[in-house]
Backbone as numpy.savetxt, mean C-alpha at the origin, in Angstrom:
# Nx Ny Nz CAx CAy CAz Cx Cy Cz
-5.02 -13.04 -16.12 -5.84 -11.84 -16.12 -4.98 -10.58 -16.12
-3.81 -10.66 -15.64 -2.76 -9.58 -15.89 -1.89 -9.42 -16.52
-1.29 -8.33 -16.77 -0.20 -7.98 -18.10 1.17 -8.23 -16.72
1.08 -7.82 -15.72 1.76 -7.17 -14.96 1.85 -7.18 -13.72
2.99 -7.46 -12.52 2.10 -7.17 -11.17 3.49 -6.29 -10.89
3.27 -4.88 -9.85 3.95 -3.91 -9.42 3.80 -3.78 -8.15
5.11 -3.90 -7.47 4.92 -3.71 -5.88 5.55 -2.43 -6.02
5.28 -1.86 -5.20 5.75 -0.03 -4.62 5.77 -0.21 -2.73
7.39 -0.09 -2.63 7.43 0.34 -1.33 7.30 1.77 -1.11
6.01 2.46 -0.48 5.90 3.85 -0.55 6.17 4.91 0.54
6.26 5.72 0.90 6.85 6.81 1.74 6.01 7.29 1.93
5.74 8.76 3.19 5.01 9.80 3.22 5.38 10.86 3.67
6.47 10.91 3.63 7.64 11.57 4.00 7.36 13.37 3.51
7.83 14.30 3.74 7.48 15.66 3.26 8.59 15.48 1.83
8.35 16.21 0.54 9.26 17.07 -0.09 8.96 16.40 -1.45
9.59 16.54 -2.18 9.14 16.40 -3.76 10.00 15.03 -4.58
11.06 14.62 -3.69 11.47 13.27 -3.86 11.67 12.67 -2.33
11.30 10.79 -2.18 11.60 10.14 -1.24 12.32 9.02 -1.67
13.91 8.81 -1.50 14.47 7.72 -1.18 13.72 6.44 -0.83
12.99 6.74 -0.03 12.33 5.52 0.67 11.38 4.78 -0.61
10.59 5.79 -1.68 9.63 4.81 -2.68 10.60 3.84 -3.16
10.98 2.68 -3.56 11.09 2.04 -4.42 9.65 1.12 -5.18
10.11 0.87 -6.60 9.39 -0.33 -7.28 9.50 -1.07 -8.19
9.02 -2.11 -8.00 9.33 -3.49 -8.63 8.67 -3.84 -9.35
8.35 -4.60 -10.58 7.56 -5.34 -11.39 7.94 -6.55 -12.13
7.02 -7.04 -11.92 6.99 -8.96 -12.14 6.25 -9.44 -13.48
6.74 -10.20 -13.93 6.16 -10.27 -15.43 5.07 -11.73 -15.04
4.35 -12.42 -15.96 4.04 -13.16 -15.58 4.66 -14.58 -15.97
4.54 -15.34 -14.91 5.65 -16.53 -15.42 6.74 -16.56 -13.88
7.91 -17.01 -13.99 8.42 -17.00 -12.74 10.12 -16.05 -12.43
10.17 -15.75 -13.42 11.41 -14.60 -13.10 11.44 -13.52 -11.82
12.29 -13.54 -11.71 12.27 -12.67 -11.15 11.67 -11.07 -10.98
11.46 -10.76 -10.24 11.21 -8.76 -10.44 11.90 -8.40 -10.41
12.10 -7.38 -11.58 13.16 -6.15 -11.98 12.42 -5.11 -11.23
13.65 -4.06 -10.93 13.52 -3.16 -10.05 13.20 -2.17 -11.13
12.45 -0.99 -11.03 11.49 0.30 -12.05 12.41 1.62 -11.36
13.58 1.88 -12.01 13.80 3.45 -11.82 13.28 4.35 -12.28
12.99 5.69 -11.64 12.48 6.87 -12.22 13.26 7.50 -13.63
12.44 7.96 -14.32 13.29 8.64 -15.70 13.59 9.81 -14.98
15.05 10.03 -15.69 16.10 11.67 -15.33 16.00 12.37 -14.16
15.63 10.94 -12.71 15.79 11.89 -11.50 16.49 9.94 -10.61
17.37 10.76 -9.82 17.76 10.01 -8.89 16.58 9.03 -8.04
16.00 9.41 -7.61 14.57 8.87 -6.42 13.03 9.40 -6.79
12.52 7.97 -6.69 10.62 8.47 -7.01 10.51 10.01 -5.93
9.22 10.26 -6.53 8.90 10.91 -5.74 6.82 10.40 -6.04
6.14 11.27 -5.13 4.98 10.38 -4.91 3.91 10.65 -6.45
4.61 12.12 -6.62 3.80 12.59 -8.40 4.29 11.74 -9.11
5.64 11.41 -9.02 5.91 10.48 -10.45 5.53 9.27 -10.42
5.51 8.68 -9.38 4.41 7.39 -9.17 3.62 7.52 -9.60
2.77 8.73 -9.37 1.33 9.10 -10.27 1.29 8.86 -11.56
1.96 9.55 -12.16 2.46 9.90 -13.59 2.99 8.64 -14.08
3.90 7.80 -13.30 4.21 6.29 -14.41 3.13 5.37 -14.42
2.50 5.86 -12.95 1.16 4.57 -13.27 0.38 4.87 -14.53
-0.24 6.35 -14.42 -1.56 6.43 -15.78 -0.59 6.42 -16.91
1.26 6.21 -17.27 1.64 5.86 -18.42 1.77 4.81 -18.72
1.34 3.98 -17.47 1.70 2.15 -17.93 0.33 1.61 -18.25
-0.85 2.57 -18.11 -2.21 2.14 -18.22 -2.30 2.75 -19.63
-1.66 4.02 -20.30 -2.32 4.04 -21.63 -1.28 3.18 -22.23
0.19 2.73 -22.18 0.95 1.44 -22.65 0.56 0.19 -22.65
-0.96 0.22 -22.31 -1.00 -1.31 -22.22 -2.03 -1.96 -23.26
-2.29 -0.79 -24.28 -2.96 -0.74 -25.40 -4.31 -1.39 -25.13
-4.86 -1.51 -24.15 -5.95 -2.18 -23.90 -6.36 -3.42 -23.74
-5.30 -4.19 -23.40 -4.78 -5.81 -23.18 -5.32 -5.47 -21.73
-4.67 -7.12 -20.77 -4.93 -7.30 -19.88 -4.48 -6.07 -18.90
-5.02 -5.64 -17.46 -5.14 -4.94 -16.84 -3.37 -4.86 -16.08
-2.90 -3.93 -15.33 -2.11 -4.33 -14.20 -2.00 -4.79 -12.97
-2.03 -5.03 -12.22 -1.90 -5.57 -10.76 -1.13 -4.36 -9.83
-1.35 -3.58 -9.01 -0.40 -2.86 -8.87 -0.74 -2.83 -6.86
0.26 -3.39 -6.23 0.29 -3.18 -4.52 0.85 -2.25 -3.97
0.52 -1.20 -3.21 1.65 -0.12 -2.93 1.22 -0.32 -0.76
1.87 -0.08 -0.58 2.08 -0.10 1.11 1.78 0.97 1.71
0.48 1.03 2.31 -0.07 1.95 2.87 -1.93 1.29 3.11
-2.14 2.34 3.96 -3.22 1.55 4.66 -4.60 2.31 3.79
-5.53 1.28 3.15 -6.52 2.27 2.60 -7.61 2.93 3.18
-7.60 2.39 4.39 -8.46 3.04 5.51 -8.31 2.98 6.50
-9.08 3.65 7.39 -9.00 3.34 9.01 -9.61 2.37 9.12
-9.71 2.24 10.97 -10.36 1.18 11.59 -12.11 1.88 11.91
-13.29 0.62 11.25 -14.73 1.37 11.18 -15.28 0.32 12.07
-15.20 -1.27 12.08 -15.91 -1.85 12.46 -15.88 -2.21 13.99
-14.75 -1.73 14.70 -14.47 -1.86 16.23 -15.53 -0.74 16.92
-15.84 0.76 16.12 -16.34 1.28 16.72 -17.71 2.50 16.02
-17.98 1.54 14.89 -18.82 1.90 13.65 -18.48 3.70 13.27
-16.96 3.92 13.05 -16.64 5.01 12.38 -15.41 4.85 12.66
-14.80 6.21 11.55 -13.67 6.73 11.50 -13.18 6.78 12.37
-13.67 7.94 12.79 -13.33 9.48 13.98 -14.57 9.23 14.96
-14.74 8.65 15.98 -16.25 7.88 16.88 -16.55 9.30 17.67
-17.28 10.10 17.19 -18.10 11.10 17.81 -17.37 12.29 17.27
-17.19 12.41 16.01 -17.08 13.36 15.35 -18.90 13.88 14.27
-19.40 14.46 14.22 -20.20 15.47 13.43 -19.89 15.25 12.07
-20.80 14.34 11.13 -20.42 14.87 9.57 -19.11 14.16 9.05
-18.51 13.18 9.86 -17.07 12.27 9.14 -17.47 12.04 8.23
-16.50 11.02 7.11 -16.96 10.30 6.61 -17.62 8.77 6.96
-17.71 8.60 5.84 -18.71 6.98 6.13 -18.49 5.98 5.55
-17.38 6.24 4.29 -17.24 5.25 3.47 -15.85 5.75 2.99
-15.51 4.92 2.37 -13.30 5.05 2.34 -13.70 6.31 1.09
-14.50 6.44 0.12 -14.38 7.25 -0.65 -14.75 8.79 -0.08
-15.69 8.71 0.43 -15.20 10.27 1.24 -14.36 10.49 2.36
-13.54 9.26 2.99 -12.27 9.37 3.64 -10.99 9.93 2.64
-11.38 9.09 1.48 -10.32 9.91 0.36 -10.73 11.39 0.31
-11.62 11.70 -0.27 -12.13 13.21 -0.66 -11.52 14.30 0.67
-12.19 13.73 1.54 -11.55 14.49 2.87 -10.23 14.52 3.02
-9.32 13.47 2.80 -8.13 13.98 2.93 -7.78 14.44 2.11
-7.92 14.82 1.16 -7.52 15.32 0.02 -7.80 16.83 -0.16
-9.12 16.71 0.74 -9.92 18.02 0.91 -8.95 19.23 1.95
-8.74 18.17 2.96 -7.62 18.89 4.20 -6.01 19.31 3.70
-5.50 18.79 2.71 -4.76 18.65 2.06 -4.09 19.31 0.75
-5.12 19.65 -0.04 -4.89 19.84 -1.40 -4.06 21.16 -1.46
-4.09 21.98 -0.59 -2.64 22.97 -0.67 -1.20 22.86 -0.11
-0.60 20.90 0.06 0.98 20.55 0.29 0.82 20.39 -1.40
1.98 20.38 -1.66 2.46 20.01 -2.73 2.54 18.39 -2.57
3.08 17.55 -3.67 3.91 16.37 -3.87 2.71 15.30 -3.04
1.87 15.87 -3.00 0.65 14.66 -2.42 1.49 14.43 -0.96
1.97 15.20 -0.29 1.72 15.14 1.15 0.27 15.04 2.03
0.27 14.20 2.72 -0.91 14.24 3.67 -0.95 14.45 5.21
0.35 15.26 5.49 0.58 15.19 6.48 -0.84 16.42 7.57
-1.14 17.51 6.34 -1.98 18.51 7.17 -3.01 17.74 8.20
-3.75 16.83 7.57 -4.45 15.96 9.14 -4.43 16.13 9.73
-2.85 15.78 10.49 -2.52 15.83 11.58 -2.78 17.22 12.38
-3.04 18.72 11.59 -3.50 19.92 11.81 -4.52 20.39 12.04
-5.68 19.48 10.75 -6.59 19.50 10.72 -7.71 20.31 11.70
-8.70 21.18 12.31 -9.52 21.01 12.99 -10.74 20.02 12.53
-10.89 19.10 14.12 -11.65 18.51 14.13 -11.02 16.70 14.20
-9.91 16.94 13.37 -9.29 15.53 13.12 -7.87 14.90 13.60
-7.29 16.52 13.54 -5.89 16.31 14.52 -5.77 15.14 15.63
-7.01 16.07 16.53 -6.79 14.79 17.91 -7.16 13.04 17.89
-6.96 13.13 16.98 -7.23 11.36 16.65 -5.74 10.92 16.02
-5.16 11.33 15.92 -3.43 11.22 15.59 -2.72 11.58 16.26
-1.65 10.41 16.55 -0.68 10.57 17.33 0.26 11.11 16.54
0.73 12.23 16.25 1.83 12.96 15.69 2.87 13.75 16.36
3.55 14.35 15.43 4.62 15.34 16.49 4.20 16.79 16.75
2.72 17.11 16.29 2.33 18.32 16.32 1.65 18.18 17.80
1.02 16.93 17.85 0.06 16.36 19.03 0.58 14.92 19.41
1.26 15.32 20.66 1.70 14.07 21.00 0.86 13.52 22.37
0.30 14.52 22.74 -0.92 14.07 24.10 -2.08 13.56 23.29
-2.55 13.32 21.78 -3.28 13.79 21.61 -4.75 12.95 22.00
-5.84 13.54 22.20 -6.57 12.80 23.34 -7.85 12.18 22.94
-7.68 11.70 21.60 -8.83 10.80 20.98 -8.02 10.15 20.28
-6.64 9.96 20.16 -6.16 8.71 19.62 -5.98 7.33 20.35
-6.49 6.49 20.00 -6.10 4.88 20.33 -5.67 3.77 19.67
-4.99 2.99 19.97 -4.57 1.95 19.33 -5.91 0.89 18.70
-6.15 1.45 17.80 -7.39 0.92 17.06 -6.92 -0.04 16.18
-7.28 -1.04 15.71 -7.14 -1.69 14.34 -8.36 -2.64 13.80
-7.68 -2.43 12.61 -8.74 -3.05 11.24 -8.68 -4.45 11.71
-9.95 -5.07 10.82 -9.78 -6.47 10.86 -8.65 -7.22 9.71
-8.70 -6.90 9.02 -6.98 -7.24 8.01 -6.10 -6.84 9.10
-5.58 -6.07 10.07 -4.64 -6.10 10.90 -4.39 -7.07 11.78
-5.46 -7.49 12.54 -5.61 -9.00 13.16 -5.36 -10.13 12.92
-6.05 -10.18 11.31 -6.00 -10.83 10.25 -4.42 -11.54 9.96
-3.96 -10.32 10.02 -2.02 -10.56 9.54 -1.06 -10.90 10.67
-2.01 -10.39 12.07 -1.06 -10.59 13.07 -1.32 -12.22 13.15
-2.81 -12.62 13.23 -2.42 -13.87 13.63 -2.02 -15.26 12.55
-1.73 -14.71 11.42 -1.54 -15.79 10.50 0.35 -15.36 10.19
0.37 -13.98 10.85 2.77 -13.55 10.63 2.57 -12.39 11.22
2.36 -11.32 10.67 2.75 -10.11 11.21 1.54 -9.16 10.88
1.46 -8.15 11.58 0.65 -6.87 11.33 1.13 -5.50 11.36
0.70 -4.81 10.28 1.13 -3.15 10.88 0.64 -2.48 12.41
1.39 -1.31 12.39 1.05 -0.39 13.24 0.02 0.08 12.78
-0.97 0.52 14.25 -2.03 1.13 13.95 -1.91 2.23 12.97
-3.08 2.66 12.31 -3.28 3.87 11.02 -3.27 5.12 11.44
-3.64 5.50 13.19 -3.78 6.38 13.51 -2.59 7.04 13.94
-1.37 6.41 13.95 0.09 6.73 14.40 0.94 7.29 13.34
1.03 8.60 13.30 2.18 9.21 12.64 3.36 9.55 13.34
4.19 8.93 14.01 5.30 9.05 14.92 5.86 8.21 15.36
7.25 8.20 15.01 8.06 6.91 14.96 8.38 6.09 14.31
9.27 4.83 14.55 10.33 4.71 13.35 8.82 3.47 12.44
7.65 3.06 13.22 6.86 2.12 13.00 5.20 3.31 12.51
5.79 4.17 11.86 4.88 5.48 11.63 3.35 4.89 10.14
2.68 4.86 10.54 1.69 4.27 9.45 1.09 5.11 8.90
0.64 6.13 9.61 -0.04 7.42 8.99 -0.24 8.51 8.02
1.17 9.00 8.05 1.40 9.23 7.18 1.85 9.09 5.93
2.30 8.12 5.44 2.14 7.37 4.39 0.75 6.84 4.08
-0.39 6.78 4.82 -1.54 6.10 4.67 -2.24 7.52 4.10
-2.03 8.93 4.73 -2.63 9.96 4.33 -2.52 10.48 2.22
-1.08 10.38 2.47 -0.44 10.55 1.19 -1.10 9.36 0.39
-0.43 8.17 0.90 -1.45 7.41 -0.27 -3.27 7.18 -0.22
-4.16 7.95 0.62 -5.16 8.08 0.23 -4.96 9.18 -0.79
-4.57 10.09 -0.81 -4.35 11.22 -1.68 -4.26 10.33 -3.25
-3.46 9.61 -2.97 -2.59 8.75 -4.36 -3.83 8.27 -5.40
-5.04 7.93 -4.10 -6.18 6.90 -5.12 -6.97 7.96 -5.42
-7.24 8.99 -4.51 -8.12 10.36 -4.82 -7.61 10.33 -6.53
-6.49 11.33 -6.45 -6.15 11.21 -7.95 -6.31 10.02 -8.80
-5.98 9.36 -8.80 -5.92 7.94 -9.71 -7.40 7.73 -9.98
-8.28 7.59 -9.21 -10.02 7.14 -9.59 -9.92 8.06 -10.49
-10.17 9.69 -9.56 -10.08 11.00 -11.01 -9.65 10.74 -12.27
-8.79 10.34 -12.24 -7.31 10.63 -13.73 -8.28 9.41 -14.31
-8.68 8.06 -14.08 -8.75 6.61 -14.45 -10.09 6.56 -14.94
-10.89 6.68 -13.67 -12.77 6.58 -13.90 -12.81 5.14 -13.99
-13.28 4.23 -14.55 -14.02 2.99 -14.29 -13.04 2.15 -15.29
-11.81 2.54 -15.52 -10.38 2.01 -15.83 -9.94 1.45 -14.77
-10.03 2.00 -13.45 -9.78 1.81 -12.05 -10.87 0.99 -11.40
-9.96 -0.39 -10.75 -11.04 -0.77 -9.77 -9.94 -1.13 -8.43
-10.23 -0.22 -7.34 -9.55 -0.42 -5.96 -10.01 -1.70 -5.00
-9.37 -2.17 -4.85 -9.75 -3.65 -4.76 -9.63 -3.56 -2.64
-10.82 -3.72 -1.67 -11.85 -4.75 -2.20 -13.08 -4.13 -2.57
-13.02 -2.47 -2.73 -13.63 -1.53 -2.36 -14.95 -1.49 -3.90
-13.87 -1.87 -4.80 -14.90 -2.46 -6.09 -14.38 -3.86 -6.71
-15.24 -3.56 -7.40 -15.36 -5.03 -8.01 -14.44 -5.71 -9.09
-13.71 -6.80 -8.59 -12.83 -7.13 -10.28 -12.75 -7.49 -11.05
-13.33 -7.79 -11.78 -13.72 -8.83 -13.10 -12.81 -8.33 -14.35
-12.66 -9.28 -15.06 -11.92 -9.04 -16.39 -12.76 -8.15 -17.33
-13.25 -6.69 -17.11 -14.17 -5.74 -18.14 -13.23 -5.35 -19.01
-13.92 -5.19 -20.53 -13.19 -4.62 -21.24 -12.80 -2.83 -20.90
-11.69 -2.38 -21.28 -11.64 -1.12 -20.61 -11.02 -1.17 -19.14
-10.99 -2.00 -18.35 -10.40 -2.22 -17.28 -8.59 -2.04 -17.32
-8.03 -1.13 -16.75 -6.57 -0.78 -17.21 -5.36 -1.06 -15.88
-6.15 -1.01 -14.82 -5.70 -1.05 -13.31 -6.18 -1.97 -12.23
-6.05 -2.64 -11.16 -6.27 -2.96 -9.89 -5.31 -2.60 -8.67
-5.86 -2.28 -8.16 -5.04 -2.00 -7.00 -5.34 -2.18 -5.65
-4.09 -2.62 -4.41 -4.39 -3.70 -3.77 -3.53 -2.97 -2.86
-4.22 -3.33 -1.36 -3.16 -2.91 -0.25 -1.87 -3.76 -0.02
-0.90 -3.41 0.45 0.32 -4.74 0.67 0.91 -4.34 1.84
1.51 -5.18 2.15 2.24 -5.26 3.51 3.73 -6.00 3.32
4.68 -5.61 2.64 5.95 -6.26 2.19 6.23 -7.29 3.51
6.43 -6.81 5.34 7.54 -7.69 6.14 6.04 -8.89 6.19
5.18 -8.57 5.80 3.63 -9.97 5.95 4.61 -10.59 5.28
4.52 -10.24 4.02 4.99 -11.14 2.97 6.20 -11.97 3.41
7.17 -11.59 3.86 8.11 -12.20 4.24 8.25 -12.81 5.40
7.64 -12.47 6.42 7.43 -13.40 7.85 6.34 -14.47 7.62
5.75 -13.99 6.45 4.99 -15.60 5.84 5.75 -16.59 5.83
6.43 -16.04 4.59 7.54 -17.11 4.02 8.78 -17.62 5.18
8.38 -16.89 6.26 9.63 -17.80 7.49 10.51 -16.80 7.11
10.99 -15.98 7.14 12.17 -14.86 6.85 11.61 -13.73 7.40
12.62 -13.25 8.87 12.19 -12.05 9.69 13.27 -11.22 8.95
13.03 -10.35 8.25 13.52 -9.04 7.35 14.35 -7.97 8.08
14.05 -7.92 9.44 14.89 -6.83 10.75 16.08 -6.94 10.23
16.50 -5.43 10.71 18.22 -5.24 10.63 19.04 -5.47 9.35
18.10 -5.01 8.14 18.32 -5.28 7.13 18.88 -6.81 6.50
18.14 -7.86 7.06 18.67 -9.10 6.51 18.05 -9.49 4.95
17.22 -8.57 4.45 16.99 -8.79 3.10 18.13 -8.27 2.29
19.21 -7.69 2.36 19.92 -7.27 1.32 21.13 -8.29 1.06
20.75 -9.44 1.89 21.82 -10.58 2.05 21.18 -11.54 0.72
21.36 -11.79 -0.39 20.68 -12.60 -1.64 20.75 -13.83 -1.16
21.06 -14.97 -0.24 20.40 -15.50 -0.03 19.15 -15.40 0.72
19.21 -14.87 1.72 17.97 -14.68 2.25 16.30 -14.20 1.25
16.96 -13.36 0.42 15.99 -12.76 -0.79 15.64 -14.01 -1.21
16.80 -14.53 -1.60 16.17 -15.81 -2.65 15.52 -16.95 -2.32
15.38 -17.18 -0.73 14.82 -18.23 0.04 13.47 -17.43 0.25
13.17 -16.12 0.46 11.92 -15.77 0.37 11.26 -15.81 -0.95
11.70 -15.19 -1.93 11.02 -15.68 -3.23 10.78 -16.76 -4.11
11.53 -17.62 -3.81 11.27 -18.90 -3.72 9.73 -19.45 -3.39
9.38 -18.65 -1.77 7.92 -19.56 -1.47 7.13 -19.09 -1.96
7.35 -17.77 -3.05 6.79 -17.43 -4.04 6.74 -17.69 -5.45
7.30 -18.98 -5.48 7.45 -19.17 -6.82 8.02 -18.60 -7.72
9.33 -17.96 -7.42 9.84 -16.96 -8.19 11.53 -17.55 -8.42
11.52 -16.95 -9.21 13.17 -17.25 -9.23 14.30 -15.89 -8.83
15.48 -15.86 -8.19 15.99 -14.98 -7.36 16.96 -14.24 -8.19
17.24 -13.13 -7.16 17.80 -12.20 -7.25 19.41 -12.65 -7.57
20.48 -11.73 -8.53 21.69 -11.82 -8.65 22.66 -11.95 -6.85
23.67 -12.59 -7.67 24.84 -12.74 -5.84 24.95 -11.48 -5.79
25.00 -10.01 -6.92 25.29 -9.07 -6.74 24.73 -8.03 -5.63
23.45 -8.69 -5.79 22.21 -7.89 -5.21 22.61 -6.86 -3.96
22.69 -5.75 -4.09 22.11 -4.71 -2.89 21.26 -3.93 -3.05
20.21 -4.01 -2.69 18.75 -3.04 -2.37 19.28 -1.84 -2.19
18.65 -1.32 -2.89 18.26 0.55 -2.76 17.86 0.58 -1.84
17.97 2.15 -1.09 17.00 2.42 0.14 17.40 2.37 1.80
17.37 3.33 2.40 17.89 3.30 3.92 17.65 1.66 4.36
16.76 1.27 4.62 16.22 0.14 4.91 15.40 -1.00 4.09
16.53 -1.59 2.80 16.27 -2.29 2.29 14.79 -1.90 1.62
14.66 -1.23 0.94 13.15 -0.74 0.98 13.09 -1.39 -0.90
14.45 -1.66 -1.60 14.29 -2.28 -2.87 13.54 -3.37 -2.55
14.36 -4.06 -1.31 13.63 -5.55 -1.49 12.36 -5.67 -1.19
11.59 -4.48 0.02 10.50 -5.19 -0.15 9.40 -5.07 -1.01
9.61 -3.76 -2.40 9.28 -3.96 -3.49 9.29 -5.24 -4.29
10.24 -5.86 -4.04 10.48 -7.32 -5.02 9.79 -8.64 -4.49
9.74 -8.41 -3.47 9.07 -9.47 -2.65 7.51 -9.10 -3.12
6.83 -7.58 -2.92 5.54 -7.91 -3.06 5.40 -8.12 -4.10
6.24 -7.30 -4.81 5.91 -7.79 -6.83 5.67 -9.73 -7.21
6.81 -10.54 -6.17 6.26 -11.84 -6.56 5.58 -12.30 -5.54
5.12 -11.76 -4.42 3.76 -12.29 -3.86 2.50 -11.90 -4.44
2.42 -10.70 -4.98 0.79 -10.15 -6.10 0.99 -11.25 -6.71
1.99 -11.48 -7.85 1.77 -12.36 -9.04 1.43 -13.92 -8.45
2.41 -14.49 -6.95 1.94 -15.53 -6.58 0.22 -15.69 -6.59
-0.49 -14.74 -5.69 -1.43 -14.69 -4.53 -2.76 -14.29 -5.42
-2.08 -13.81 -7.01 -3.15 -13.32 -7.67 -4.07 -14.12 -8.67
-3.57 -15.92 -8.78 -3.80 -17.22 -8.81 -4.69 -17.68 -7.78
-4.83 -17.43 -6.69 -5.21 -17.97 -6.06 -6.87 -17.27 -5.08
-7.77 -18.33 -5.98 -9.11 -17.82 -5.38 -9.10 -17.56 -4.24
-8.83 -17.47 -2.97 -8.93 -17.17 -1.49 -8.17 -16.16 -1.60
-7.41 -15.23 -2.25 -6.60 -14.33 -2.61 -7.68 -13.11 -2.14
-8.67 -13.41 -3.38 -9.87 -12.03 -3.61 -10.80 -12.11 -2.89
-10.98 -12.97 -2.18 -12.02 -12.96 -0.72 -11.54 -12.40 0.39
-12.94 -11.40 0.81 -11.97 -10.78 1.72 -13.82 -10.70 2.44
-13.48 -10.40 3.56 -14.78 -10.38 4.46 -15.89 -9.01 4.11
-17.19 -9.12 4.53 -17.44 -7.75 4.37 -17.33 -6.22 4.90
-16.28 -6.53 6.08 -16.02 -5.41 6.70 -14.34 -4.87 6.03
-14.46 -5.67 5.33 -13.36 -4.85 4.15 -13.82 -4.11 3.12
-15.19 -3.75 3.06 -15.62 -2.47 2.53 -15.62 -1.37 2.78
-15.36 -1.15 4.33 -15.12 -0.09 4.92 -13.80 0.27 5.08
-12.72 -0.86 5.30 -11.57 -0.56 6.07 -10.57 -1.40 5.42
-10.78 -1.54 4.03 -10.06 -2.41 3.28 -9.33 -3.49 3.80
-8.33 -4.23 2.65 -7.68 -5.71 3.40 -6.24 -6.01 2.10
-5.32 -6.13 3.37 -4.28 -6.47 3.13 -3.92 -7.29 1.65
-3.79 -7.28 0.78 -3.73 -8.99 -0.39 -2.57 -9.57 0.28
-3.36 -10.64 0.12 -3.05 -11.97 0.72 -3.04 -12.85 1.74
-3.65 -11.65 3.16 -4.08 -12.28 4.43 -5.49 -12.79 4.13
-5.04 -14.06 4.93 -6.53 -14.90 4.85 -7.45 -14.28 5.61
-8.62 -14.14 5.05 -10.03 -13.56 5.95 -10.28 -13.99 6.93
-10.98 -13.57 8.02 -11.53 -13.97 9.27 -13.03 -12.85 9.55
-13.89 -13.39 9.75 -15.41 -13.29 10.19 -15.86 -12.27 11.51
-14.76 -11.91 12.42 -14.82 -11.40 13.38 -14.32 -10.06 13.52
């Protein structure tokens, strides 16, 4: 069903390039993923992500769709306490006016920063940031895909935490920003997965999927800490339980913290995971608060 699968380790970092994006893409079949540099700039930045995605969607002449996972959370946590923001006036209600809104709070950073939130009136105090570090409606909330991942390998940090070296937030702000644009730019080219529907439509140019790169790899029995992915065996024993074939002896990852590899890893876990019917099942409270690809569902 795909031309393509693309992992993006993504950032949310302030400024107009981040070191930290890397991305990967996997052909279909079992090679390896080649790593995707930016044209005539040293490091992605979060526009040009923008900009190579809607160029790999009109390159694809109208063949099969892409697969594309980027790391970041597509929503908050709704079903622990039936909302966003629990006793806020007028939130949103559904991930698409969680997009609009941030985007709304937002739309005067440049480079698809999402950090204003955290400024926000009304929304600030639900983030733990460095603007608000008392701040006194944030809690350690989580999704059911978070549970989901903890108890089958690993889980992120809560969504509501922008602070610290385990910071989810902001990167989750920025990349809501990311799909704001993209639906815009795409229209019904785009289907955000689990939020719509996927079927092979003609005209269909995109899917896109939440990821969690260290899931991926504490799946596969390989704890990633302290940079042990830039060691090629280790890479190659994780892609392996992906059916993939590995990386050169040369191999060193781009990125403060190995952040090439865990582009490469999700690039051959999409293409693994995207075979596999229990892949696209996801519960129904992943309409609200989306779900990881590739953690198995749970009912609770």
């Amino acid at each position: 069903m795909f031309s393509g699968f693309v992992g993006i380790d993504w950032s949310g970092a302030r400024g107009p390039r981040q070191p930290g994006i890397q991305v990967a893409r996997a052909r279909p079949g079992r090679a390896a993923p080649l790593t995707i540099l930016p044209t005539g700039a040293r490091h992605w930045g979060r526009d040009t992500v923008h900009d190579w995605l809607l160029s790999e969607t009109e390159g694809n002449g109208g063949g099969a769709p892409i697969l594309v996972g980027i790391d970041f959370a597509f929503a908050h946590p709704f079903i622990d306490e039936g909302a966003y923001y629990p006793g806020l006036a007028d939130a949103p209600r559904d991930p698409a006016a969680l997009w609009a809104r941030v985007e709304a709070e937002s739309m005067n950073d440049p480079h698809l920063y999402g950090g204003a939130m955290f400024a926000a009136p009304c929304f600030a105090d639900y983030y733990l940031s460095p603007r608000n570090h008392g701040a006194p409606l944030y809690r350690s909330r989580r999704r059911l895909t978070e549970l989901a991942a903890r108890d089958s390998a690993r889980a992120p940090s809560p969504t509501f935490k922008a602070i610290g070296a385990d910071n989810v937030a902001t990167g989750s702000m920025a990349g809501m920003r990311l799909i704001h644009a993209l639906r815009a730019a795409l229209g019904p080219r785009l289907a955000v997965w689990p939020f719509d529907e996927v079927t092979p439509a003609d005209g269909l140019a995109m899917v896109l999927v939440e990821i969690f790169p260290s899931y991926y790899f504490h799946r596969a029995g390989f704890n990633p800490a302290r940079n042990a992915a830039a060691d090629p065996a280790f890479m190659n024993g994780a892609l392996a339980a992906y059916d993939s074939r590995g990386v050169g002896q040369d191999f060193v990852p781009r990125g403060a913290d190995a952040d090439e590899a865990d582009a490469i890893i999700s690039a051959a876990a999409l293409r693994w995971f995207a075979g596999k019917d229990g892949a696209w099942a996801a519960p129904p409270a992943a309409g609200l608060e989306g779900w990881i690809f590739g953690v198995p569902g749970r009912d609770d």
